[in-house]
N, C-alpha and C positions, 0 to 999 in steps of 0.2 A: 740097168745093173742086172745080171744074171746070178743065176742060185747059186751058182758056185764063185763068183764071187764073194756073194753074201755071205756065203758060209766060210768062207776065206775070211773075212773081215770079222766076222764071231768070235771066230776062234782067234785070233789076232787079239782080238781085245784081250778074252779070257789068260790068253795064255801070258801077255803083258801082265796082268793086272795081280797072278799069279805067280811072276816070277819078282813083281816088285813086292808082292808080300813076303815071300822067300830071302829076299837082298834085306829087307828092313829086318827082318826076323835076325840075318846074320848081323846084322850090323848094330843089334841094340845088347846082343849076347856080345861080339866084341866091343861096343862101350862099357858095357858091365865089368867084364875083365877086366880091362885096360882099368878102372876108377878102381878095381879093386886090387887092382898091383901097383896104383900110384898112393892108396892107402895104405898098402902092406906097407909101402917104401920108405912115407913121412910117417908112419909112427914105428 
């Protein structure tokens, strides 16, 4: 394995591991909406 792979493969992770924190981050703000406009809804 060469360095620049490795560092290919580093950054590969990081930048994963950082874009799934990004997606959950969106996706916990639109659950929250969403439960908060199916409460506006039923009361």
């Amino acid at each position: 394995m060469t360095f620049t792979n490795f560092a290919l493969n580093c950054m590969n992770k990081v930048y994963v591991n950082t874009f799934l924190k990004f997606v959950n981050k969106i996706l916990k703000i639109f659950a929250i909406s969403c439960v908060k406009k199916i409460v506006v809804l039923d009361f």
